[in-house]
VEXLONU-976187 format. One record per residue (C-alpha): x negated, y negated, z. Coordinates in steps of 0.1 Angstrom, whole numbers, padded with zeros to 4 digits, always signed. Layout:
<atoms>
XYZ/...
</atoms>
This chain:
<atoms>
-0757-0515+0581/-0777-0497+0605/-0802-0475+0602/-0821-0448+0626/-0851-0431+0625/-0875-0407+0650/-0895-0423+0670/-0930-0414+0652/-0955-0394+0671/-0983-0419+0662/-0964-0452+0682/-0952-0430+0713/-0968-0445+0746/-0964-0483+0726/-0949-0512+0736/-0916-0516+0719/-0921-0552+0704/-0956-0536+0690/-0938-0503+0678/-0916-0522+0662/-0937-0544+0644/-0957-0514+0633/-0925-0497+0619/-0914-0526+0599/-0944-0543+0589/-0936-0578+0607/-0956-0594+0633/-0951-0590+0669/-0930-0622+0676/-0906-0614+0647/-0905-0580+0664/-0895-0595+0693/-0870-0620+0683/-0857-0586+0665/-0855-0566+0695/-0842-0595+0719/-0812-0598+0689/-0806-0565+0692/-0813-0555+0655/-0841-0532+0666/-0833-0508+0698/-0837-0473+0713/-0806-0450+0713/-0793-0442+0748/-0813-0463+0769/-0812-0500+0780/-0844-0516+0759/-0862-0545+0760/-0900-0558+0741/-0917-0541+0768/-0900-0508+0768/-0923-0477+0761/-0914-0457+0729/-0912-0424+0743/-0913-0387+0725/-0881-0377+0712/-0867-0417+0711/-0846-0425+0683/-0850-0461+0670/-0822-0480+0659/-0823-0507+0631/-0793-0531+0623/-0808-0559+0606/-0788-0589+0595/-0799-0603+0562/-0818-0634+0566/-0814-0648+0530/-0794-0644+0501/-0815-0649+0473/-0821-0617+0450/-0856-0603+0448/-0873-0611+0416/-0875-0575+0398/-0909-0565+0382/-0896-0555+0352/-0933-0546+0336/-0936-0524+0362/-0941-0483+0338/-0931-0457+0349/-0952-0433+0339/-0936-0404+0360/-0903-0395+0370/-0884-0361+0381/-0852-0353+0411/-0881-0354+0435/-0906-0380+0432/-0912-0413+0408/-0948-0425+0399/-0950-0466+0392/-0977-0480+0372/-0979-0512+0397/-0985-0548+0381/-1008-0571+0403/-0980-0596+0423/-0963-0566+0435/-0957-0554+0466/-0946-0521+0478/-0918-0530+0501/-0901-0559+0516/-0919-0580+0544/-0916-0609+0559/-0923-0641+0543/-0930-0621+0509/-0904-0635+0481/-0922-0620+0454/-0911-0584+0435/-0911-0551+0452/-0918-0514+0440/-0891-0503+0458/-0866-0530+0452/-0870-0530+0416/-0869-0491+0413/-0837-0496+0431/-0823-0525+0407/-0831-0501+0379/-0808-0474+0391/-0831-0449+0403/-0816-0429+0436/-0846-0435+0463/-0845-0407+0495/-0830-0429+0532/-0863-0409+0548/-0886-0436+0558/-0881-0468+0583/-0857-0496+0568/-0867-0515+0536/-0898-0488+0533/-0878-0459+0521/-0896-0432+0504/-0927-0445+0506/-0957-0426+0518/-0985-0444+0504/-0990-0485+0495/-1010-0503+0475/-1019-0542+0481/-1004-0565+0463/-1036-0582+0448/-1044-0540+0438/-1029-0528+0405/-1023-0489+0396/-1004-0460+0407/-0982-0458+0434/-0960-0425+0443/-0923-0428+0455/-0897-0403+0468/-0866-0394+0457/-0857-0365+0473/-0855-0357+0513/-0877-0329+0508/-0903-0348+0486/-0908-0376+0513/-0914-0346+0540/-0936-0328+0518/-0955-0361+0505/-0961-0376+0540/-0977-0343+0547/-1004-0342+0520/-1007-0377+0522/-1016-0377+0563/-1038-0346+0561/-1058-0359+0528/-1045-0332+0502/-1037-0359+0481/-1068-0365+0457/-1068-0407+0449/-1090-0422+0426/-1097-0460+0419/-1122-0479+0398/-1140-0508+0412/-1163-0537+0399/-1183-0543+0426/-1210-0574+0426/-1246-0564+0426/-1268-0534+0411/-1259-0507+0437/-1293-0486+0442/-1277-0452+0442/-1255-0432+0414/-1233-0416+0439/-1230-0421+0477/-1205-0422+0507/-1196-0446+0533/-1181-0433+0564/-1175-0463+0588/-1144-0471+0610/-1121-0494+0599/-1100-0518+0622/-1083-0553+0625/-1106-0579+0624/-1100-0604+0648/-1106-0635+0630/-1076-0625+0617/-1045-0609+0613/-1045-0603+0574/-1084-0593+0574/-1101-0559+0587/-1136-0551+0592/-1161-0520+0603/-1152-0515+0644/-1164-0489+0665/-1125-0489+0677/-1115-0492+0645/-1099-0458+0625/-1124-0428+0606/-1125-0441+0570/-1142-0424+0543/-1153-0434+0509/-1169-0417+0479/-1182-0437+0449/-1197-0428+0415/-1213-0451+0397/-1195-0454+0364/-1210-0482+0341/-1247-0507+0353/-1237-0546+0343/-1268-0559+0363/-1248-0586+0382/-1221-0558+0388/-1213-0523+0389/-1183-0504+0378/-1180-0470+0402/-1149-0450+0404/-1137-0440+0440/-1123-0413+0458/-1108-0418+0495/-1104-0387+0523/-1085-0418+0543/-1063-0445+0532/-1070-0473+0556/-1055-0509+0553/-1081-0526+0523/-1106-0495+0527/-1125-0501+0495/-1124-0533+0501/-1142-0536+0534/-1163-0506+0529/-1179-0520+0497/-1182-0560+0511/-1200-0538+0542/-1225-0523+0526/-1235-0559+0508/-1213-0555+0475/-1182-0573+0476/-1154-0566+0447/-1156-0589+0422/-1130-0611+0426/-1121-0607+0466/-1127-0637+0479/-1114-0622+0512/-1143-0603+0514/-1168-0623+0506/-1169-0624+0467/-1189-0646+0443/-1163-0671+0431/-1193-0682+0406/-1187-0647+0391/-1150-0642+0397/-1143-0675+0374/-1166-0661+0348/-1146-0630+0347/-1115-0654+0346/-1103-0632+0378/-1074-0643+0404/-1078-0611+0423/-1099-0582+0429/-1110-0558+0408/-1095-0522+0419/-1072-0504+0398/-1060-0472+0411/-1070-0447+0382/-1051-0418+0390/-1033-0396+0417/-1038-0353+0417/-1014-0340+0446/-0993-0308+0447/-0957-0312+0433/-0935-0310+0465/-0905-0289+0442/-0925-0266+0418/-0961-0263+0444/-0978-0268+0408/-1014-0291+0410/-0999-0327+0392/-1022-0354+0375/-1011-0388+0368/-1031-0414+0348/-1033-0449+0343/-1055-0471+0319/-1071-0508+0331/-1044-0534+0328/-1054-0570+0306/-1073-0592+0330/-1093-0560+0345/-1104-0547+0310/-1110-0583+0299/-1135-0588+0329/-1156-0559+0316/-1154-0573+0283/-1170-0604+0299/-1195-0581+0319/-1207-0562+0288/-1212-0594+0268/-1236-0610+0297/-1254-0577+0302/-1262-0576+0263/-1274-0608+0265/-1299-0601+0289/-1309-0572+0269/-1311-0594+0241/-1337-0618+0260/
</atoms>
């Protein structure tokens, strides 16, 4: 089944293989073994890897199933909102958003989808409705769209920063201040293709923190972002010398991480405050810490008593 979409105004001037890959999440040479199939194209004009997407394009998607084993369903995955416009997920750790290339695990989308609920065609194939991800080693809220006019209205507040997000974070170390912010670009790093790091070419990321909870060894801060980079807490926090507990990507203690009994970093996304794209009314959504993140604090509390205690 095919599927097209506008070409978006952020990839115009690309290289088609490179737009591609952008669009669908995949990496350049999958891009290009899908645009030399012709399961990836431009409407109306002869196209090829090295093709510039221009303005106005239309991109054409026709991709042929590569397996057919059924995606494992998350069903732990709450839902802890849900109208005819939009559907909030309380996301499990192991989860990711969408469909990608060589990921076999569960999906948001797909198991919203195996549960019956009607997901919006806006959006590029096997990303519909979403306007905002989460990692897959990052548990918490994630907002998907139901409606046409939802996904419009969404991607808006979303790209221009109405939406307000807040995570909590145990980061390693004592950090010196109670509040700060840490505005530093964010790009690939080139080491590689799964890691980024602070560029000067990299994209304007922005990150507030309040310190929450003092462990000693750690500190618990909750987090606000004005930009929603690719592993933005994550790389902002390992930059400035304090590493999330538990990301090992990023440089974390895996002394600590093992004491905690962590297999993934501690980030929970906390809660999501965004105007409701059918009624305009201000909406909060919570969440609460799932097991292994609120038994890691456990574990913190009980070393920082016994300090105390000596």
């Amino acid at each position: 089944m095919s599927h097209v979409v506008p070409a978006p105004d952020a990839l115009v001037g690309r290289r088609f293989d490179v737009a591609v890959a952008k669009m669908l999440g995949v990496s350049r040479a999958h891009a290009t073994e899908l645009i030399e199939t012709r399961q990836a194209s431009i409407l109306g004009r002869p196209t090829h890897k090295a093709s510039t997407l221009c303005a106005g394009d239309t991109v054409e998607f026709d991709l042929v199933r590569q397996h057919l084993v059924p995606e494992p369903i998350a069903e732990d995955m709450a839902v802890v909102y849900e109208d005819d416009d939009i559907v909030v997920v309380d996301k499990p750790v192991g989860v990711a958003a969408h469909a990608s290339v060589g990921w076999t695990g569960p999906t948001v989308l797909g198991s919203l989808l195996d549960r019956g609920v009607h997901i919006t065609s806006y959006g590029a194939p096997g990303r519909q409705g979403i306007v905002s991800r989460l990692d897959v080693g990052t548990s918490g809220l994630m907002l998907v769209c139901k409606s046409e006019r939802a996904y419009t209205e969404m991607r808006r507040q979303f790209a221009q920063h109405e939406v307000v997000k807040t995570y909590h974070a145990l980061v390693q170390g004592n950090l010196h201040e109670d509040r700060a912010t840490i505005d530093a670009p964010i790009g690939r790093a080139k080491v590689s293709d799964f890691r980024f790091t602070i560029t000067p070419d990299g994209k304007p990321a922005v990150t507030h923190w309040d310190v929450l909870e003092r462990f000693g060894e750690a500190t618990l801060v909750s987090v606000n972002l004005e930009t929603g980079r690719t592993h933005q807490i994550r790389v902002h926090f390992s930059s400035i010398g304090h590493p999330l507990v538990g990301d090992g990507m990023y440089g974390a203690n895996p002394v600590l991480t093992a004491q905690c009994g962590l297999t993934r970093q501690w980030l929970h996304a906390m809660r999501l405050e965004f105007r409701h794209p059918g009624t305009h009314v201000w909406t909060t959504v919570s969440s609460s810490y799932p097991a292994d993140l609120a038994a890691a604090l456990t574990v913190m509390r009980q070393h920082a008593d016994r300090r105390v205690g000596d």
